[in-house]
C-alpha positions in Angstrom: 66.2 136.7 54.4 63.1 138.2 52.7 62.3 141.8 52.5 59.0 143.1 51.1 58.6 146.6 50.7 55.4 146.8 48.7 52.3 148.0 51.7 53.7 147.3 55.4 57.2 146.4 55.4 58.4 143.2 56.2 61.7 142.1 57.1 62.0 138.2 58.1 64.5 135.9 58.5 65.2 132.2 57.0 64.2 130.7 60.1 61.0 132.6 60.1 61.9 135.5 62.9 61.0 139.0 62.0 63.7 142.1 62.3 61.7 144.4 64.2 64.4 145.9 66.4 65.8 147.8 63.7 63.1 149.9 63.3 63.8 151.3 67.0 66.8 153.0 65.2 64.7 154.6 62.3 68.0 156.4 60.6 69.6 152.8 60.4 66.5 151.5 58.5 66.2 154.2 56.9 69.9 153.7 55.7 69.4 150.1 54.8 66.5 150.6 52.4 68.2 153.1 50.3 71.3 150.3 50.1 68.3 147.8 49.0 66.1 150.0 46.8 68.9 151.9 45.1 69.0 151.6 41.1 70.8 149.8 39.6 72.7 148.2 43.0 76.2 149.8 42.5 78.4 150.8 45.4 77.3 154.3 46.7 80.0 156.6 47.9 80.5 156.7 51.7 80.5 160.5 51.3 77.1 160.3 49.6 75.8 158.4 52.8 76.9 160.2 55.2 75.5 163.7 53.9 72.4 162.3 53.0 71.7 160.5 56.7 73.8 163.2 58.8 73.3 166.0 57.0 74.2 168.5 60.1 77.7 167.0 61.3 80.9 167.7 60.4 82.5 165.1 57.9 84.6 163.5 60.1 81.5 162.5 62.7 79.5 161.9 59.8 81.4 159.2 58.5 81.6 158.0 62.4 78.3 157.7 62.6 77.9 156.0 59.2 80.4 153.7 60.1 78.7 153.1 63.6 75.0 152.5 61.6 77.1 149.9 58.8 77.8 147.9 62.0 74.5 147.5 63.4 73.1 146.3 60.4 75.5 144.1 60.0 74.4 142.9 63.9 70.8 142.8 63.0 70.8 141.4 59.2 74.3 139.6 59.0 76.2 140.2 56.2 74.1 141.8 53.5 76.4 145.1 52.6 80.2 145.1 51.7 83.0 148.1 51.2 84.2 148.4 47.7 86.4 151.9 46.1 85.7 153.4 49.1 81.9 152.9 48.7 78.9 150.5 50.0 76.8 148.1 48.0 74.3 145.7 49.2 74.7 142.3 48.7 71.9 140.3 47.3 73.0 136.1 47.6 71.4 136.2 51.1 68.4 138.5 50.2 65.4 138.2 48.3 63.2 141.6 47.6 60.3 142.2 46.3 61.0 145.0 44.7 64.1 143.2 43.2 61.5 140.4 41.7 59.3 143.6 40.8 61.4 144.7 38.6 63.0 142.1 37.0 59.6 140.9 36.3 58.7 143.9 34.5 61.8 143.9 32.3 61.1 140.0 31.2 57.6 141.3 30.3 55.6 139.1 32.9 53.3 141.3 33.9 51.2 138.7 36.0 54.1 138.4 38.3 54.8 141.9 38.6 50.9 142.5 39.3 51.2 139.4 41.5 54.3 141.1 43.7 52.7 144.5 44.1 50.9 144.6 47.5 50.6 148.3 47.8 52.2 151.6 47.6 56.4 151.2 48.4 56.5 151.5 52.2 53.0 152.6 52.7 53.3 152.8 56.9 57.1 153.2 57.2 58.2 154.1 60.4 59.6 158.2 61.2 63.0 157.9 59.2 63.9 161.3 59.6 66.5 162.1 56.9 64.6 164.9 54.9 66.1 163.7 51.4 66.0 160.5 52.2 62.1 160.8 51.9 62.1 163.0 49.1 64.1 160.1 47.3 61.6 157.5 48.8 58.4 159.1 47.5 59.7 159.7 44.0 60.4 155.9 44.5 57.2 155.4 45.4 55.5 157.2 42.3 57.8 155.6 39.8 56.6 151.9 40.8 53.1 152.7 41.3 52.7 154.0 37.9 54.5 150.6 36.8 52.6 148.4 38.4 49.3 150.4 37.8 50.3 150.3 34.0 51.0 146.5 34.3 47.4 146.0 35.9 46.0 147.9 33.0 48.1 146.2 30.1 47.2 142.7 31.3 42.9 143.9 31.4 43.8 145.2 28.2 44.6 141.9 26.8 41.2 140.3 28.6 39.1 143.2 27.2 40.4 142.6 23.9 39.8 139.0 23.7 36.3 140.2 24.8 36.2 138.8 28.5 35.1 141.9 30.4 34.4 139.9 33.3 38.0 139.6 33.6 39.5 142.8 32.6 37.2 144.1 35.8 39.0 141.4 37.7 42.5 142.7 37.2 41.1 146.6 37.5 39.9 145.5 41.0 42.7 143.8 42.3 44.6 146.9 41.4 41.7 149.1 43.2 42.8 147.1 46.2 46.1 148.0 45.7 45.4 151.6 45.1 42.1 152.5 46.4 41.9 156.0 45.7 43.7 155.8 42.0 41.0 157.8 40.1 42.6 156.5 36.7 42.3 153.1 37.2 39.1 153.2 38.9 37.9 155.1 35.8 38.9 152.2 33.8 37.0 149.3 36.6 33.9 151.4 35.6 33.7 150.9 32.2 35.1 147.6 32.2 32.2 146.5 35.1 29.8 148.1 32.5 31.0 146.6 29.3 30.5 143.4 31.7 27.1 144.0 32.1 27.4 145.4 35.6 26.3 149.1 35.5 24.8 148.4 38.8 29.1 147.5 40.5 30.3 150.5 38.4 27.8 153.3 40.0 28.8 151.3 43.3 32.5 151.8 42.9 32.1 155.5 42.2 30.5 155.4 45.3 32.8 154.3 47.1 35.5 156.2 45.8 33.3 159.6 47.0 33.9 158.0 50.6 36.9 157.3 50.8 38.0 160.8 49.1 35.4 162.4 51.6 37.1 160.7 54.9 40.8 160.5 54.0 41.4 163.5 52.0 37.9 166.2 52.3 37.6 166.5 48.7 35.4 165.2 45.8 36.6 163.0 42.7 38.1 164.6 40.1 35.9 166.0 36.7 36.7 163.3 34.4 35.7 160.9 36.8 32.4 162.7 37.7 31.1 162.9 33.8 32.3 159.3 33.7 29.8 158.6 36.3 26.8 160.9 34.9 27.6 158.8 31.6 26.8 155.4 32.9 24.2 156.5 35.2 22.3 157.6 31.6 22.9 154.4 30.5 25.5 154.8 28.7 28.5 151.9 27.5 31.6 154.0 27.3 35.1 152.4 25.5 37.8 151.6 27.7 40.4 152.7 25.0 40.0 156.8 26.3 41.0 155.7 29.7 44.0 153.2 29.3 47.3 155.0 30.6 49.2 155.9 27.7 
C-alpha cells in the first residue's frame, strides 16, 4: 500500500483501490498518520494515544476507544500496526511513504529525489481531524519538512548557479515555486536567478504574481526585502544570489 502525504493525501492500495472510507472517521485517520509520520517509528505508549486522541474521557474509555480505532484500521489497511511493551508501532514491510523516502533521501544526500518526492506542503487539504494537539504536532511537522525540502531545492540551484547555468538554477527555484507558491524566500532567490539568466522580464513577472496571490489568499502585500528586491531589478539591476540562499 502507498501513502503520500506531501499536497492531497493519498492512500491506495496494491491493487490500485483508494482508502477513502477512513477519512469518514477523521479521529481514526487522524490516529494512523501520527503512527506513520512519527520520528523515528518506535512504539508509542498506548497511554500517550489515548490522551492525545481522547483527551476528555476517563482512562479506562480512552483506552476503549483506542482499542476500538486500532481495530478499524486494521479493517481498512490490514495489518500495518502491531502491540509491542504495551505500546503501538506501525509496521512498514506492507507500506511505502513518501515521507519515509523523503527522508531517507535527505540523509543519503540525494537531494534530486528528495526535491523529486516533495509535492507540496505535508497534508495540505487534510480532512477535520479534530484532536487539538494532534494538529499542533502536524503543523510543526509541516514546517520542519518544508524548510527541508525548500533547502534541498535551493542547494541543488546552488550547484547549477555555480557551474554557471542560470537557466537551470531558475528551473529548480520554479519547481519549488510550484510547490510553495507563496514562499517569499525562495521566490526571492527565482528572481535573481531568472535575472542572472537574462530574464529580467520573468523575474518582474513572478513578483507579480506573488502580489496576487498574497492579495487574494491572505489581504496583505509581500514582505520588504522582497519589495527592494523588486525595485532593484526593475532599475536594472543584476543582484547575487549568495544574500538570498537559506543559511
Amino acid at each position: 500500500m502507498r501513502v503520500r502525504c506531501f499536497g492531497e493525501l493519498e492512500i491506495v492500495r496494491a491493487d490500485g483501490s483508494d482508502v477513502l472510507p477512513i477519512f469518514m472517521l477523521p479521529r481514526r485517520a487522524a490516529l494512523f498518520l501520527y503512527l506513520l509520520l512519527s520520528e523515528p517509528p518506535i512504539p508509542i505508549p498506548r497511554r500517550e494515544l489515548a490522551e492525545m486522541f481522547w483527551p476528555f474521557q476517563a482512562p479506562g474509555a480512552a483506552e476503549r476507544a483506542l482499542d476500538e480505532s486500532l481495530f478499524t484500521l486494521r479493517q481498512y489497511l490490514g495489518e500495518v500496526w502491531e502491540a509491542a511493551d504495551d505500546g503501538v508501532v506501525i509496521v512498514p514491510d506492507p507500506l511505502w511513504c513518501d515521507v519515509w523516502a523523503f527522508r531517507e533521501a535527505l540523509a543519503t544526500g540525494d537531494l534530486e529525489r528528495a526535491t523529486g518526492l516533495y509535492r507540496g506542503p505535508l497534508l495540505e487539504r487534510p480532512p477535520l481531524f479534530g484532536a487539538g494537539e494532534f494538529q499542533v504536532w502536524l503543523e510543526q511537522q509541516r514546517e520542519g519538512l518544508q524548510q527541508a525540502a525548500l533547502a534541498s531545492f535551493a542547494r541543488l540551484a546552488e550547484r547549477e548557479a555555480r557551474a554557471g547555468n542560470w537557466q537551470g538554477a531558475a528551473r529548480i527555484f520554479r519547481e519549488a515555486a510550484r510547490t510553495e507558491p507563496l514562499e517569499e524566500a525562495n521566490l526571492r532567490c527565482l528572481m535573481v536567478a531568472l535575472v542572472q539568466a537574462g530574464e529580467r522580464p520573468g523575474a518582474l513577472r513572478a513578483y507579480d504574481l506573488l502580489k496576487r496571490r498574497l492579495a487574494l489568499r491572505h489581504g496583505r502585500t509581500p514582505e520588504d526585502e522582497t519589495d527592494a528586491l523588486a525595485e532593484v531589478i526593475g532599475r536594472g539591476a543584476t543582484p547575487p544570489l549568495a544574500p538570498f540562499l537559506p543559511d
